[in-house]
N, C-alpha and C positions, 0 to 999 in steps of 0.2 A: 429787206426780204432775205431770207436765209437758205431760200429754195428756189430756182426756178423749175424743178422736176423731182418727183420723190426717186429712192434708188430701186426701183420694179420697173420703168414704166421709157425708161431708152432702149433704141435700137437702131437697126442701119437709118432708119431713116432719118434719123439724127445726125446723120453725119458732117461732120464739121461744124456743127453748132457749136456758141458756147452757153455752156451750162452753170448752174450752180446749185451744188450737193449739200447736206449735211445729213449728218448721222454718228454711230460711233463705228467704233475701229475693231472691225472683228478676228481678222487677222493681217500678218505683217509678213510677208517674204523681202528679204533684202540682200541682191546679190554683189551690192558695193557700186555696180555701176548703173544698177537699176533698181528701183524700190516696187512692187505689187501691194497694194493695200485692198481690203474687201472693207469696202462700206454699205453698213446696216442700219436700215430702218424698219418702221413695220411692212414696210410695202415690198421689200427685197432687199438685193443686196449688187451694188455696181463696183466694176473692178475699177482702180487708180494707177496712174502709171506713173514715177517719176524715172526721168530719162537725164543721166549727166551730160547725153551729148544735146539735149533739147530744153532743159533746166539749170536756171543758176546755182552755184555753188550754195548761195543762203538757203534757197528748195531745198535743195535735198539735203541739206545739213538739218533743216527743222523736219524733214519728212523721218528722218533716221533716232529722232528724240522723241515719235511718236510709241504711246503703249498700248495695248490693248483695251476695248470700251472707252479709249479718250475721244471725245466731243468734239468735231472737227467741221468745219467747214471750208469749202472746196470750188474754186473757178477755174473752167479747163474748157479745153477741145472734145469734140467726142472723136474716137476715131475706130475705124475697126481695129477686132482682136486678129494676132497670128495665132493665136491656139485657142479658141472657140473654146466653151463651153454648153454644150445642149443643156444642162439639169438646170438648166434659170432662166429667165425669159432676157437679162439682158448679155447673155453669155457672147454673145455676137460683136459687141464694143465694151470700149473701158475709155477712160476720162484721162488724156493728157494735159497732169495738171499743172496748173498757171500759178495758180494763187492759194494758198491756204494759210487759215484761221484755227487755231486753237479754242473752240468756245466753252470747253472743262477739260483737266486733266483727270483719270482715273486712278485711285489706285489697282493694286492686279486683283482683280475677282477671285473669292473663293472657290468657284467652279469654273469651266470653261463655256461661254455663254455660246454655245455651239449643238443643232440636234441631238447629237448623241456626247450628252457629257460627263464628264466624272463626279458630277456631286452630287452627295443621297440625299433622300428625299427630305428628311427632318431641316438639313442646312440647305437644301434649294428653299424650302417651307420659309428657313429663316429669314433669307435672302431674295425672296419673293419676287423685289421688285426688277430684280435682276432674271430670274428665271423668269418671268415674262416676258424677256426679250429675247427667248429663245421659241423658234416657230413652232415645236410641237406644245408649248402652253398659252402662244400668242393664236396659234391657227382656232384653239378650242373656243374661245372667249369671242372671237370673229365669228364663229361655227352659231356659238349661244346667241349671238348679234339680230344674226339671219336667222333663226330660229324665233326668235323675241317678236323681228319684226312681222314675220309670216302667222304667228296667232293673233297681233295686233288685228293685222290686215283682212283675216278669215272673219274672226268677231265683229271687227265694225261693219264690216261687208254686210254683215249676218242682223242687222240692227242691236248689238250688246254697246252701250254703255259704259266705257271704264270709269270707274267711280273711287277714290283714294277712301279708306275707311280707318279710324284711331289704331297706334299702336299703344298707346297706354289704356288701360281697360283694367276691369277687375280680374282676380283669379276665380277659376271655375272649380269645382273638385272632380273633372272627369275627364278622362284624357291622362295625358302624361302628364309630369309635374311641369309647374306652369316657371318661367322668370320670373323674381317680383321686383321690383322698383321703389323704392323707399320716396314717400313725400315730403319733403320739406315743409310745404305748405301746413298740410295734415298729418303732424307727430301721431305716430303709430299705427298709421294706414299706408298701403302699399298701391302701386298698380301693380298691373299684370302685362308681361308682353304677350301678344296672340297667338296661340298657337292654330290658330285659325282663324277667320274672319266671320266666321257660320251665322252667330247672332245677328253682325251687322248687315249682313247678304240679306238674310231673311227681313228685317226690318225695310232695308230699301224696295224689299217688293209690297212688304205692308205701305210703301211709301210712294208704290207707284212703278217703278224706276221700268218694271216688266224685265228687262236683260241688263243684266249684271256684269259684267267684268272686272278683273285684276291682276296684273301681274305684282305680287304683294310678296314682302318678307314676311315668315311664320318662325315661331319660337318653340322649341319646346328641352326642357331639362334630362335627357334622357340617356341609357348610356349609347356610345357610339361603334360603328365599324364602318368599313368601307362604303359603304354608302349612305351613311346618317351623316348630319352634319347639327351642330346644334340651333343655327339658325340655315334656313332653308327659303328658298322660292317655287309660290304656287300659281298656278294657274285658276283663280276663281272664280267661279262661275255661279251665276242664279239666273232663272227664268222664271214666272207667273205664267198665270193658266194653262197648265204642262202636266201632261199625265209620262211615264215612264219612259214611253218610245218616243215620247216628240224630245226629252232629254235624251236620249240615249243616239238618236238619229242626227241630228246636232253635231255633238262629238266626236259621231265615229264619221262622221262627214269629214270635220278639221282632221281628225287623227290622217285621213286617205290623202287630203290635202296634202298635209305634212310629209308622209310616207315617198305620195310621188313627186313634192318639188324637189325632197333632202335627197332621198334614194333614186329615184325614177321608177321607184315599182308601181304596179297600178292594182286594187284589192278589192274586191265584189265584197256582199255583206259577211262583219265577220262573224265568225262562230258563235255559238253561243253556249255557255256552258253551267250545272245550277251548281249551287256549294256542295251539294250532298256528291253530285257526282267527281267534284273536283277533289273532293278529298279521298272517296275511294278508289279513283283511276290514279290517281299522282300522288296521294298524303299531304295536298297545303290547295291552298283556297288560289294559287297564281299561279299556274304551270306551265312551265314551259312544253309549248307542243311540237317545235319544230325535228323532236325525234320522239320514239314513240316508248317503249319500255312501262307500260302499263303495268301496272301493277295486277297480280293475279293470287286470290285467295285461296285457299289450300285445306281451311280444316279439315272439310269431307273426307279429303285424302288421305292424310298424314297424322292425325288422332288414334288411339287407339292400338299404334303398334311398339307398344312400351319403350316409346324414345321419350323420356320424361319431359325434357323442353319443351319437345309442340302438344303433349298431352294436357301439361298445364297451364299453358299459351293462351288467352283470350282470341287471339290471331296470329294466325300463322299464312304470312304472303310475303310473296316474291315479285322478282323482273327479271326479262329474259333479256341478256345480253346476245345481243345478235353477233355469231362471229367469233365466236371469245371462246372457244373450248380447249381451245390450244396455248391457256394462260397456262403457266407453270404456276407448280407448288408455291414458291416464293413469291408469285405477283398476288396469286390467292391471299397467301399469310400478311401479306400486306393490305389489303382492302378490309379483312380482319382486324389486324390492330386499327385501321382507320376508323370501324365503325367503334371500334371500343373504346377511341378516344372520350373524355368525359364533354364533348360539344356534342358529341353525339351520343354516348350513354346507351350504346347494343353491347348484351353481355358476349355476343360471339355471334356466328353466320354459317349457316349451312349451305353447301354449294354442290351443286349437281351438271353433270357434263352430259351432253350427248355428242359423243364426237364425230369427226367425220367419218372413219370406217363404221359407224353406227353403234359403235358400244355405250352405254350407258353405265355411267358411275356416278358415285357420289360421297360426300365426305360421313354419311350414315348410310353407308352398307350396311353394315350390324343389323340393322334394326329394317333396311326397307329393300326387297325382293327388285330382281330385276322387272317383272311385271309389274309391283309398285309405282316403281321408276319411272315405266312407263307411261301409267297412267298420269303422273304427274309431270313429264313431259308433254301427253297430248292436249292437258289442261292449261299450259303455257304456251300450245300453239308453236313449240320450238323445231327449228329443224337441226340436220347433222351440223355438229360444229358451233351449237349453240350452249352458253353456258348460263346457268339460272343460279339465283342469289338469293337466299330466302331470309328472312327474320322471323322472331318470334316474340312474342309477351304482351304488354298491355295495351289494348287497340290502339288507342292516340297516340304512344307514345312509338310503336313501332310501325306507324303511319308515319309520323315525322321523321324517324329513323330510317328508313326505306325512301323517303322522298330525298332526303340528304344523298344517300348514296346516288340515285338515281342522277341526281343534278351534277355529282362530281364526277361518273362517269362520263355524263354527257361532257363536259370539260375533258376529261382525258382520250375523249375518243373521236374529240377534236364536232360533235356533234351539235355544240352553241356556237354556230358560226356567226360573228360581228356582221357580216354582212346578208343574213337571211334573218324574215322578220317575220313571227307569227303572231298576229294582234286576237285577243279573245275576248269577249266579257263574261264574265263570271255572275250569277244573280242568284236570286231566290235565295240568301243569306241570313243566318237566322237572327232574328229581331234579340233577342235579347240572349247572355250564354251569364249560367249560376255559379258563383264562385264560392265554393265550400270554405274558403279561410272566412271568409267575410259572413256568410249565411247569408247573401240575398243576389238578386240580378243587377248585371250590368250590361250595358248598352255594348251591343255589337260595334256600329258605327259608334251614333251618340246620338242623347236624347230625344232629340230632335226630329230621329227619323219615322219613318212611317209604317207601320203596319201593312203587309197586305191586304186590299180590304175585305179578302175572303176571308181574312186571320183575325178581325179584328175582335169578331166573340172568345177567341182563344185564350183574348189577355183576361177574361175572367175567369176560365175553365181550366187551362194549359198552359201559362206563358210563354213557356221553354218550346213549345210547337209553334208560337208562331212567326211567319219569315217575314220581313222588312222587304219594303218598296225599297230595297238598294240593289245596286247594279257597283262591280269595277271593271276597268279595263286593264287587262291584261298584257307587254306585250314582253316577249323572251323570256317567259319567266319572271317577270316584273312587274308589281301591281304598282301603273302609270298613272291611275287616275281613278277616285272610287266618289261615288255620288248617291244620291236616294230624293226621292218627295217627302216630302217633311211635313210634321202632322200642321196645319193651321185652323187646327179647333180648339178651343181654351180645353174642356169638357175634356179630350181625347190626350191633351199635353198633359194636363195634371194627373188624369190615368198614369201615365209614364211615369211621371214625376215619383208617385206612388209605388207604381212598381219597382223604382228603382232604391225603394229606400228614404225617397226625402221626406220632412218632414211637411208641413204646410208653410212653414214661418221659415225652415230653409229654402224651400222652393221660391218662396216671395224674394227672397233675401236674395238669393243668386240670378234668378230671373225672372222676378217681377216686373220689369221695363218688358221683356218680350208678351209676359202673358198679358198684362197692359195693352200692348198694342195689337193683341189677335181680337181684344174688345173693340175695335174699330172698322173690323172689315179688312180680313186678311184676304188676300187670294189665294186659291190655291197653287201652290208654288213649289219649285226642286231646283238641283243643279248638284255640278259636279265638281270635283277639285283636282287638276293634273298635278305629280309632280315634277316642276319645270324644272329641275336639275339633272333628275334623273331619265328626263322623255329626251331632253337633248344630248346625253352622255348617251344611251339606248341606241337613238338614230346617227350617228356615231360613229356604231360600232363598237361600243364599250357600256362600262357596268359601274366602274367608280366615279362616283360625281362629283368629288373631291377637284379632280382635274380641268373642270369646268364652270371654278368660282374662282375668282380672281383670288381674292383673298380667305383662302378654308383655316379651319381650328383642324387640330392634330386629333389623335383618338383621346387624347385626354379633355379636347374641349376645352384646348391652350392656344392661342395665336401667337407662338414664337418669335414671329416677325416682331411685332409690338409688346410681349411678353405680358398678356392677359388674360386672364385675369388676373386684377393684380389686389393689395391693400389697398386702403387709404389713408388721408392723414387723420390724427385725432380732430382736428377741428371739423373735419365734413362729415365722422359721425356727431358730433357735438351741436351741427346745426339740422341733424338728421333726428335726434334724442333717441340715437341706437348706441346699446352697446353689448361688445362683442363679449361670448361666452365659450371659446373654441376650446372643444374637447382637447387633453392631452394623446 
C-alpha cells in the first residue's frame, strides 16, 4: 500500500494518527534545522515537516537531497500546524515525518508545476504531461468528468441508449474535408474518420434503437483557431417518432439540467429566435444576447446627402454603444484601424456622439446637419453620452463586419461575463444557401435535413426559399449544439440528392446503404448534436476548449508533445502501395 490517505483529505481530526502519503514534491523550504516540503497529488496538497530535534540525522540528510516533482513516499504523525493555512483544506496539520521512500527522482521541470507559472503555452503543450499536474489544467478535465457524467445520467434517465458507432467509414463529399485512412487490406482504397456519426444515428433508428446516444470523437480537416480542434467530442443524439418540439424540449430540458447543477442558475423557456432575424439584429446566426447593441439600419437616413460611402453602400448600419461618448480621438482611431484589419475587411467607420451636455457630433459633419444627426440618433434610441458606430458597403459582408465589432466590444466593455449565461435557440434556417464558385446548392446543415413541410413545394419552384426543420442552440454567443428532422422518404432524399448536384450513380455510391435502408420502413426521426468541448469550457466560464482536452493539437494541427504528425517509413508505404508526390 503506498497510501493510507490522499494528500486533500487530513485534518485535526487526524490527529496523532499515523499516516502514509505519496505524491511528488512541489516545493522545498529548508531552514537547516527544519525541512517544510508541500506534497501533491491530485486531490491536494499536505505540508511535511522534518524536525532535527525529532528526526534522525539519516531523515533529514535524505529529506535535504530531495528535488522538486521527486516521487516520494512518506510515514509520519499527523500533528497540528503553528502557522495554519486557510487557502487548503488540510492547512490545519502537516505530517511529522518518520519514514521516507524515494519512489522516482525527477529531473527540474521546464516550468514551475505551480498555478500560476512561468512556462508558455507551446512548451507547457510540450510538456503536457507535466502541466496537468498543475490544478488549473487538472481542475478542468475534473470539471469535463462531472460534466460527462451529468449527460450520461440526464439521457439514460431520459430512456437514450448509448450505442458505440465505426470510426473507419467512408469519405463523404460534404462537410469539411474528411481524414482518410489508407487500407492495407484494399490497395488504393481509403476510410474515412467521421466527422460525424449522422448516417449511423439515422440507420440505428431505421434499426429500431428509438433514442440514440454518444459521447463520440469526430474528425474533421479543417483550418483551426481557439476553439477548433482537429479532432473534437460530441454529444449525439437521435430520437424516432419526433417532430421538432419533442426534440427541441428534450435538450433544452438537459441544457436547464446542466445550467443549474454546474452554475446553480435556474431558466424558464429559452428564447427563441428565427435566422432571418438573427442575422439582421446581430450579423451571424449565434448571438450573444446577454448585452444588447442591436444593430440599427440607416439607409432612409443617410443616402442622398452626397457623402459617397453610404450613398453607394448596399447597407449602411450601426450599434449604439451605451456610455461611450466620452471615448477620445485615439480610442476612436483605434477601433478603426481594428475594423480595418484584413480578419475583418471594414474600409473605415463612421462615428457619431451625443454627448452628455447634449451636443451632437460626428466624424461627417461635412455632409450631415445637426438635425440630420438627430434624426439619426432618435433612430438608434440613444441617449446623452451615448456613442454610435456605423459601417457601410456590401450587406453580408458589413453584417459580419459589425457583428465582429459588436462582440469585441462586448469583450472590452467587460459585457461577456464568464459567469452569466444566455442560452437561445435559433431556427427556421434556410434549407439550402447557392454558391456562385461552384454554380449549384449546398446544404445549410447537410443533406440529410428536412424541409419544412410548409416549404417542401418550394424545392421545385424556389429552392433558395426554402427553411429546414433545424433548430441550434445558442449559448454566449456560442452555437452549443445544432440539430434538424431528417427527411426519411427515399422520393424526398434523392430530391435533395438532386438538388444538391449529385449525380444518380454518385448518390448510389456515397449513400446507397442509407437510401437502401429508408426501403425498409424508416421512421420518422431527428436529433441534435452538442458540442461537448465547447458546452463544458462555456459552463466554465470560458471560450477556449483547447484547455479542456487533455491532450489538444496546436493551431497548426501539431501535437508537440508526441511530434505529429509525423512521416513514415518506406516499408509502411510499400505495404500501403502509396507513394508519396510532395510538392516542392
Amino acid at each position: 500500500m503506498f497510501r493510507s490517505h490522499t494528500n486533500g483529505e487530513l485534518s485535526l481530526k487526524n490527529l496523532n494518527e499515523e499516516v502514509t502519503l505519496s505524491g511528488w514534491v512541489q516545493t522545498i523550504r529548508d531552514k537547516g534545522f527544519m525541512i517544510w516540503i508541500d506534497l501533491r497529488d491530485r486531490y491536494g496538497i499536505t505540508q511535511l515537516v522534518f524536525d532535527q530535534d525529532r528526526s534522525t540525522a539519516e531523515l533529514m540528510e535524505n529529506a535535504k537531497k530531495l528535488g522538486r516533482e521527486f516521487v516520494i513516499q512518506v510515514t509520519g504523525e499527523v500533528i497540528e500546524r503553528v502557522s495554519k493555512n486557510p487557502n487548503i483544506p488540510t492547512g490545519e496539520i502537516e505530517i511529522l515525518v518518520e519514514k521516507l521512500t524515494v519512489l522516482n527522482e525527477s529531473q527540474l521541470p521546464p516550468f514551475t508545476i505551480e498555478d500560476e507559472t512561468d512556462g508558455g503555452e507551446e512548451l507547457r503543450m510540450k510538456y503536457r504531461y507535466l502541466d496537468i499536474r498543475r490544478n488549473p489544467v487538472k481542475d478542468k478535465l475534473v470539471f469535463r468528468h462531472k460534466m460527462a457524467q451529468k449527460v450520461r445520467n440526464y439521457l439514460s434517465d431520459n430512456g437514450f441508449i448509448e450505442v458505440e458507432t465505426p470510426v473507419l467509414i467512408k469519405s463523404t463529399p460534404e462537410g469539411a474535408r474528411d481524414f482518410v485512412v489508407p487500407s492495407r487490406m484494399n490497395p488504393g482504397q481509403f476510410y474515412a474518420l467521421p466527422q460525424s456519426p449522422q448516417t449511423f444515428k439515422q440507420l440505428l433508428m431505421v434499426g429500431g434503437m428509438d433514442k440514440y446516444f454518444q459521447i463520440v470523437k469526430c474528425f474533421r480537416d479543417e483550418d483551426l483557431r481557439a476553439d477548433r480542434q482537429p479532432e473534437f467530442t460530441q454529444i449525439d443524439c437521435e430520437m424516432a417518432f419526433v417532430e421538432q418540439e419533442d426534440v427541441m424540449n428534450v435538450f433544452e430540458g438537459m441544457t436547464k439540467t446542466l445550467l443549474k447543477d454546474i452554475t446553480g442558475q435556474e431558466f424558464g423557456d429559452f428564447p427563441r429566435m428565427t435566422f432571418a432575424d438573427a442575422m439582421q439584429k446581430y450579423g451571424n446566426d449565434k448571438p450573444d444576447i446577454r448585452f444588447g447593441m442591436e444593430f440599427v439600419e440607416l439607409n432612409d437616413l443617410v443616402k442622398g446627402k452626397d457623402f459617397k460611402i453610404f450613398d453607394d453602400a448596399e447597407l449602411v448600419v450601426g450599434i449604439n454603444v451605451e456610455g461611450c461618448a466620452d471615448y477620445t480621438r485615439k480610442q476612436i482611431d483605434e477601433l478603426v484601424d481594428w475594423v480595418k484589419r484584413p480578419q475583418i475587411g471594414a474600409s473605415g467607420m463612421v462615428w457619431v456622439k451625443f454627448q452628455n451636455d447634449g451636443v451632437k457630433t460626428s466624424s461627417v459633419n461635412k455632409f450631415y446637419s445637426e438635425e440630420d444627426l438627430a434624426k439619426i440618433i432618435e433612430k438608434f434610441g440613444a441617449k446623452e453620452g451615448d456613442l454610435m458606430l456605423i459601417l457601410s458597403g456590401n450587406e453580408n459582408k458589413v453584417r459580419t463586419q459589425l457583428s465582429a465589432l459588436r462582440m469585441e466590444l462586448g469583450n472590452r466593455l467587460g459585457l461577456r461575463k464568464g459567469n452569466e449565461f444566455a442560452p437561445l435557440w435559433v431556427v427556421d434556417f434556410p434549407l439550402l444557401e447557392f454558391d456562385e464558385e461552384s454554380g449549384r446548392y449546398h446544404a445549410m446543415h447537410h443533406p440529410f435535413t428536412s424541409p419544412k413541410p410548409e416549404d417542401i413545394h418550394l424545392l421545385e419552384t424556389d429552392p433558395g426559399k426554402a427553411r429546414a426543420n433545424a433548430y441550434d442552440m445558442v449559448l454566449n454567443g456560442n452555437e452549443i449544439g445544432g440539430g434538424s428532422i431528417r427527411i426519411f422518404d427515399k422520393d424526398l432524399q434523392s430530391k435533395m440528392f438532386d438538388l444538391l448536384g449529385f449525380s444518380k450513380e454518385e448518390a448510389e455510391a456515397q449513400f446507397g446503404f442509407l437510401m437502401n435502408a429508408f426501403k425498409y420502413g424508416a421512421p420518422p426521426h431527428g436529433g441534435l448534436a452538442f458540442g461537448f468541448d465547447r458546452l463544458v469550457a462555456i459552463l466554465d466560464g470560458n471560450e477556449v476548449i483547447r484547455d479542456y482536452i487533455a491532450f489538444p493539437k496546436n493551431n497548426s494541427g501539431r501535437d508537440v508533445m508526441i511530434d505529429a504528425p509525423s512521416s513514415i517509413a518506406d516499408e509502411q508505404l510499400d505495404e500501403l502501395e502509396l507513394k508519396l508526390n510532395l510538392k516542392a
